[in-house]
Every structure is written in structure tokens, then in C-alpha cells.
Short mmCIF file of the C-alpha atoms (twelve columns), coordinates in Angstrom:
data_MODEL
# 
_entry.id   MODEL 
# 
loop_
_atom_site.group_PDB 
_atom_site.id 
_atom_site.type_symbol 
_atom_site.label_atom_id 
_atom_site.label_alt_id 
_atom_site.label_comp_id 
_atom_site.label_asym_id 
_atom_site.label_seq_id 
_atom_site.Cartn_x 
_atom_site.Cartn_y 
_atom_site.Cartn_z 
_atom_site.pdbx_PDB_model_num 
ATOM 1  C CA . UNK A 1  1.218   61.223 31.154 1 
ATOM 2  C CA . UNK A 2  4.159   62.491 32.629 1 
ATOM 3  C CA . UNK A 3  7.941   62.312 31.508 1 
ATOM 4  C CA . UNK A 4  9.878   59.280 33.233 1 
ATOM 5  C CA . UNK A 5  12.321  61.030 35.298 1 
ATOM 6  C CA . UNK A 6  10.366  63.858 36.495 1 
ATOM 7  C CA . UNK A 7  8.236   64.816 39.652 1 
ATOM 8  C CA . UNK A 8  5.179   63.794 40.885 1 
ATOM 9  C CA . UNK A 9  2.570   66.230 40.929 1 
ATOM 10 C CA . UNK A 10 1.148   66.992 44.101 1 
ATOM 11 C CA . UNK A 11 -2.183  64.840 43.693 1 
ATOM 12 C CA . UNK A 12 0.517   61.470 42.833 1 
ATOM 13 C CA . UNK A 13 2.521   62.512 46.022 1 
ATOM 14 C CA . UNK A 14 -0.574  62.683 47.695 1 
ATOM 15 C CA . UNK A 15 -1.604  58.733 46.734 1 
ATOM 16 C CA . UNK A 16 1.713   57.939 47.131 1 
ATOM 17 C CA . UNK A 17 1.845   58.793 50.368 1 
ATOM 18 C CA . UNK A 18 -1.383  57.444 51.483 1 
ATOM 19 C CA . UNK A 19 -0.175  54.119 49.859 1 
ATOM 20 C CA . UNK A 20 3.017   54.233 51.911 1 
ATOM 21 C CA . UNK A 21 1.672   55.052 54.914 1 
ATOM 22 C CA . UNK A 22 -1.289  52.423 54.714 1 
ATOM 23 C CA . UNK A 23 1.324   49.504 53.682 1 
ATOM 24 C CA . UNK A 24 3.671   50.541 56.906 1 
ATOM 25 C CA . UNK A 25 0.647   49.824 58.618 1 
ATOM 26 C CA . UNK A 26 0.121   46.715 57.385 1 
ATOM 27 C CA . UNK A 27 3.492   45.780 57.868 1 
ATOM 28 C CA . UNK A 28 3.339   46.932 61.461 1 
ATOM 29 C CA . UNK A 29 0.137   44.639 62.227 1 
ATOM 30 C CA . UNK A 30 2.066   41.767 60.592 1 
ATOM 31 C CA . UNK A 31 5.149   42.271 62.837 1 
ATOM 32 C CA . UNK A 32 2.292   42.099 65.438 1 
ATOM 33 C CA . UNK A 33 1.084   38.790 64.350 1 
ATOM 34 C CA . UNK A 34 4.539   37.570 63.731 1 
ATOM 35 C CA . UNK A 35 5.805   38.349 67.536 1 
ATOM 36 C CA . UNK A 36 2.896   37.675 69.263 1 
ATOM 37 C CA . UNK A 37 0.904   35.495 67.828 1 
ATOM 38 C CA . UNK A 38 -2.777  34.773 66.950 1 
ATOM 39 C CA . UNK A 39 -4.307  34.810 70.411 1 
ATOM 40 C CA . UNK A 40 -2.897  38.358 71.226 1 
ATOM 41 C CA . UNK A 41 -5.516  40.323 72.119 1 
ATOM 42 C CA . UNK A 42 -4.630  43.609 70.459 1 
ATOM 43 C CA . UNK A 43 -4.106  41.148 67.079 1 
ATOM 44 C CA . UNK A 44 -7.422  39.759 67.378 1 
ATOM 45 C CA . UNK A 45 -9.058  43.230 67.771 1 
ATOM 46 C CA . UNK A 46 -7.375  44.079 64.715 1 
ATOM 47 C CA . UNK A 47 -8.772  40.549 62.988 1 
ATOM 48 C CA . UNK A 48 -12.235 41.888 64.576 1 
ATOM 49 C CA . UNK A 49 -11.668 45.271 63.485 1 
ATOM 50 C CA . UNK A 50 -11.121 43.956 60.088 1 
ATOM 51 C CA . UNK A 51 -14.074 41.733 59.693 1 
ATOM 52 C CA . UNK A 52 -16.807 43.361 61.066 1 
ATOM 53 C CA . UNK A 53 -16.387 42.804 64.777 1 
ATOM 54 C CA . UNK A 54 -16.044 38.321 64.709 1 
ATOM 55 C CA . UNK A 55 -13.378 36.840 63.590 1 
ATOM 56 C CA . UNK A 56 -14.304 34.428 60.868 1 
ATOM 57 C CA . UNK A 57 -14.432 30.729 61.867 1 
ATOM 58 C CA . UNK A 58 -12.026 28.354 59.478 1 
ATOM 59 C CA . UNK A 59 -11.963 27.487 56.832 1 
ATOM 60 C CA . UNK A 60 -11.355 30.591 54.955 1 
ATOM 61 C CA . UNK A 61 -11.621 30.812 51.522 1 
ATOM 62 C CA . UNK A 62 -9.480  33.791 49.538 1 
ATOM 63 C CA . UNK A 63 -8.976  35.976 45.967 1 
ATOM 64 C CA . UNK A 64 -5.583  34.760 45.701 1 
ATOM 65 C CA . UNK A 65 -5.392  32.043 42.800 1 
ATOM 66 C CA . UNK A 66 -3.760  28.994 43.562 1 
ATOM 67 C CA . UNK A 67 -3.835  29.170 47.661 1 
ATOM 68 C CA . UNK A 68 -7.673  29.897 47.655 1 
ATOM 69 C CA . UNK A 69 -8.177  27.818 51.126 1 
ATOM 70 C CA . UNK A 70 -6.873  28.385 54.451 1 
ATOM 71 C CA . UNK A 71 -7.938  26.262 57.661 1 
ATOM 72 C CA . UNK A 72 -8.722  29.596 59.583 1 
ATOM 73 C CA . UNK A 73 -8.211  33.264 59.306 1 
ATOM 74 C CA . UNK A 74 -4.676  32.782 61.349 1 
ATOM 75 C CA . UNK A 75 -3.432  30.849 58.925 1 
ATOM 76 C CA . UNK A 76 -4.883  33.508 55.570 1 
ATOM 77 C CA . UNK A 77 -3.468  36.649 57.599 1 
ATOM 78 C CA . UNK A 78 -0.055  34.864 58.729 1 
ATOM 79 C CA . UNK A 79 0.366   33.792 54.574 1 
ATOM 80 C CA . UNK A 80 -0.526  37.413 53.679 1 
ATOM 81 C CA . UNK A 81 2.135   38.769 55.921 1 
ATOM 82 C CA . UNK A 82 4.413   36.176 54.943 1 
ATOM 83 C CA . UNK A 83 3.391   37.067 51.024 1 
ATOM 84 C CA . UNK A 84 3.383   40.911 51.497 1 
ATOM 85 C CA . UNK A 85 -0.198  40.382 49.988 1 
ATOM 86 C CA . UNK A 86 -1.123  43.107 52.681 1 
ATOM 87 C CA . UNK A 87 -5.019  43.518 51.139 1 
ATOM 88 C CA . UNK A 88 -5.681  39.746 49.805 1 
ATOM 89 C CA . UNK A 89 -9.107  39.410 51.063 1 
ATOM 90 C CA . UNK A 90 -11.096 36.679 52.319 1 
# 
């Protein structure tokens, strides 16, 4: 383990990184969904892109304890984004 205070090495930096750069990406497809909406067509190739190539009918069931139903995918990806819970899955 490494001392608190001191660099990464260069195989953390590299996962750190990755993890930044994938998040940003999420956040990006969330401002997306945010601005314009479900029926966007570039958002639902990313919904498609996501699941295979169909976007799954509702209702959705998740991982995340507590909300584990959604009405339909819309609804599961806008709470994600809302959530930050960028890779809850369905």
C-alpha cells in the first residue's frame, strides 16, 4: 500500500484516468438526456447502443436497493443521471 500523501504510480494514474474519462462521458450523455430529452435520436442510439441495439420496453427493473422499479428505461437513465449512479444497471 502506498503512503497517504504520495503519488500515484503510473498503473493508478492509468485507472484513474480511465475512470475520469469514462464518468465525463457519462456525464456528457446525461447532459444529453437532460437537454434534449428521451426521444432525441442521438440519446436513443446511445439507450440502443447500451442495450444491445432495442431499447428495453417499461417497466424496468434495477440493482439499486430501494428504487428497484422504473416505468421505462427513460425514467431508470433520467434517475441515474439525476443520482450520478452513472453504471446502475438494469
Amino acid at each position: 500500500a502506498q503512503q497517504p500523501g504520495t503519488p500515484l504510480s503510473d498503473q493508478e494514474y492509468h485507472q484513474f484516468f480511465k475512470f475520469l474519462q469514462i464518468t465525463i462521458q457519462a456525464s456528457t450523455a446525461c447532459s444529453l438526456r437532460e437537454l434534449y430529452g428521451c426521444k432525441n435520436s442521438l440519446v436513443q442510439t446511445l439507450d440502443k447502443y447500451e442495450n444491445h441495439g432495442v431499447i428495453p420496453p417499461g417497466p424496468v427493473c434495477s440493482e439499486s436497493p430501494g428504487n428497484s422499479s422504473f416505468r421505462d428505461f427513460c425514467t431508470f437513465s433520467l434517475y441515474r443521471c439525476l443520482m450520478k449512479k452513472y453504471f446502475l444497471k438494469v
